[in-house]
C-alpha positions as CSV (number, residue, x, y, z in Angstrom):
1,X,190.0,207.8,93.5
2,X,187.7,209.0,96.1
3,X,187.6,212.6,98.0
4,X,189.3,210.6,100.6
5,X,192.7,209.5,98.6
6,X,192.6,212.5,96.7
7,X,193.1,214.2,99.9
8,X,196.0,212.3,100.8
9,X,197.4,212.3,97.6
10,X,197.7,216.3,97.3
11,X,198.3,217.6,101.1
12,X,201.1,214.1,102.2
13,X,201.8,212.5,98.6
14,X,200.3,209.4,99.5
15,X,198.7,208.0,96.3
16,X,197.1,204.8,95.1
17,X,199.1,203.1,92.7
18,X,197.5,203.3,89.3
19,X,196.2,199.8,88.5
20,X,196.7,198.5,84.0
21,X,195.7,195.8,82.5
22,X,197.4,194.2,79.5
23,X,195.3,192.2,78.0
24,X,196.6,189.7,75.7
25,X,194.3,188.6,72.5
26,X,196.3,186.9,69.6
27,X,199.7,184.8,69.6
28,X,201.0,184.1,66.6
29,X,204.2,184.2,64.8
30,X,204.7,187.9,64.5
31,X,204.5,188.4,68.5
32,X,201.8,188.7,71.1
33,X,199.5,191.4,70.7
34,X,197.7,193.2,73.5
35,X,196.1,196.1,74.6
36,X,196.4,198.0,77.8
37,X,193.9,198.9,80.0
38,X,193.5,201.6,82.5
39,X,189.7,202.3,84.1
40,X,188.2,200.3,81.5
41,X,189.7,202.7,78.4
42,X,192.1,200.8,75.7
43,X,195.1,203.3,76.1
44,X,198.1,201.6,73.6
45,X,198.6,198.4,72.0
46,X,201.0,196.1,72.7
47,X,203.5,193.4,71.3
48,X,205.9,191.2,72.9
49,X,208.4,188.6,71.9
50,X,205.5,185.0,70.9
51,X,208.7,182.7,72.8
52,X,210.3,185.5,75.5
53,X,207.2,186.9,76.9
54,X,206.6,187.4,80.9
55,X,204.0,185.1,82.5
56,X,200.3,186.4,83.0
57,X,200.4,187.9,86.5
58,X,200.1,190.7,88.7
59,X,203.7,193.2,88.7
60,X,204.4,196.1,89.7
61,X,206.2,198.4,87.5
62,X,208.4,201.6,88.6
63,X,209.6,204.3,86.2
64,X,214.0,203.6,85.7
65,X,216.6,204.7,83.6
66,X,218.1,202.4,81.3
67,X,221.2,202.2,79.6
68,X,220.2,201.6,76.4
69,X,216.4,203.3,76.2
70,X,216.3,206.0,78.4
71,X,213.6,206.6,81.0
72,X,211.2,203.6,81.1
73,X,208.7,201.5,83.1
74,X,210.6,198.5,84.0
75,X,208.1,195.7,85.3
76,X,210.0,194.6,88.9
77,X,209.8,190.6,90.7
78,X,209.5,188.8,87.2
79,X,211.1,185.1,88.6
80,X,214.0,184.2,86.5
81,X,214.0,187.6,84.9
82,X,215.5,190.9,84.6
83,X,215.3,194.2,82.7
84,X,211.5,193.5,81.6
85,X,210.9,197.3,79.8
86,X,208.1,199.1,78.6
87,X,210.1,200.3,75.4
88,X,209.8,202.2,71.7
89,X,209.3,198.9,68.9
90,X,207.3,197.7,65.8
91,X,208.3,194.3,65.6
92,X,209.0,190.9,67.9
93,X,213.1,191.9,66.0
94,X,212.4,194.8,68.4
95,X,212.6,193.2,71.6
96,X,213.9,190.2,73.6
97,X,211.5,189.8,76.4
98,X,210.4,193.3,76.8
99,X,206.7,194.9,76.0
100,X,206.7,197.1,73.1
101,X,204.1,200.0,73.2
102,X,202.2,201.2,70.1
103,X,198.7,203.0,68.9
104,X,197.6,200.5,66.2
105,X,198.5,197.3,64.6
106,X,199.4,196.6,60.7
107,X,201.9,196.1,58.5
108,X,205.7,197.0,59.2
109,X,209.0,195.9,57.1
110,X,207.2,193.0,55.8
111,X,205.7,191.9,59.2
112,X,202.5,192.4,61.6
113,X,203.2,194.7,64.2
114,X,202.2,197.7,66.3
115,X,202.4,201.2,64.5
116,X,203.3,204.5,65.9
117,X,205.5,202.8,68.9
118,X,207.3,206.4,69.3
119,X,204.6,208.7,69.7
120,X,202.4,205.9,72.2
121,X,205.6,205.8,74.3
122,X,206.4,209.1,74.7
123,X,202.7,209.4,76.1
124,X,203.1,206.5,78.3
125,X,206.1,208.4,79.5
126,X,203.7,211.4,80.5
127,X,202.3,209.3,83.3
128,X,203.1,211.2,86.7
129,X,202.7,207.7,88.4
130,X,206.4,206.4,89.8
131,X,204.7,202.8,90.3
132,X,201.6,201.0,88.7
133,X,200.3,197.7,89.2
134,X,200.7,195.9,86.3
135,X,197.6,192.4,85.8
136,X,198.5,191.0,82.6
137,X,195.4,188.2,81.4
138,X,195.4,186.3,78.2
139,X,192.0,186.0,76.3
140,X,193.2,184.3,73.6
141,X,193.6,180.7,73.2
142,X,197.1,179.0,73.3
């Protein structure tokens, strides 16, 4: 942010939404893994579901409260979809569409997956941001 939206931000509230960037590198059987991005730093991995998985675009993602995990991101105006989280999971068993967050990615229960999922969320969760931008890319070839 400049001294100009910083202003704004602190005397009327008015702030920039924070712009991430998951960037997805390998599909394979055990899930998609990514990484997201915020300035340029890798801040968690990610895994989703390798046949539920949203479609690389731009979203924009608003903190919410549901039913069944609490207080999470939930990634808003996915066409055809509903209830896309940001959620605690190691494994694509973990999810049905949603993007599991984690700090590293190895071996769990006899799959690949991401590792440390509870403590990565829970400083996702820190965020003060009610909304982000959310570009998801793919680097990896389908």
């Amino acid at each position: 942010m400049n001294i100009f939206q910083r202003l704004l931000c602190f005397f009327l509230n008015i702030c920039p939404r924070p712009v991430i960037t998951l960037n997805r590198f390998a599909k394979n059987e055990y899930g998609i893994f990514g990484v997201l991005i915020e300035d340029g730093v890798p801040l968690f991995t990610t895994l989703e579901h390798p046949d539920l998985y949203i479609p690389a675009s731009d979203y924009i993602c608003d903190r919410h409260v549901s039913p069944s995990q609490g207080l999470v991101y939930k990634v808003l105006n996915v066409e055809g979809r509903t209830d896309i989280l940001f959620h605690v999971g190691n494994t694509k068993t973990d999810t049905k569409g949603c993007i599991l967050l984690g700090s590293g990615i190895g071996e769990v229960d006899e799959f690949y997956g991401i590792t440390f999922s509870k403590a990565a969320f829970r400083k996702f969760m820190e965020r003060k941001a009610k909304f982000f931008n959310l570009n998801i890319i793919e680097s990896y070839n389908s």
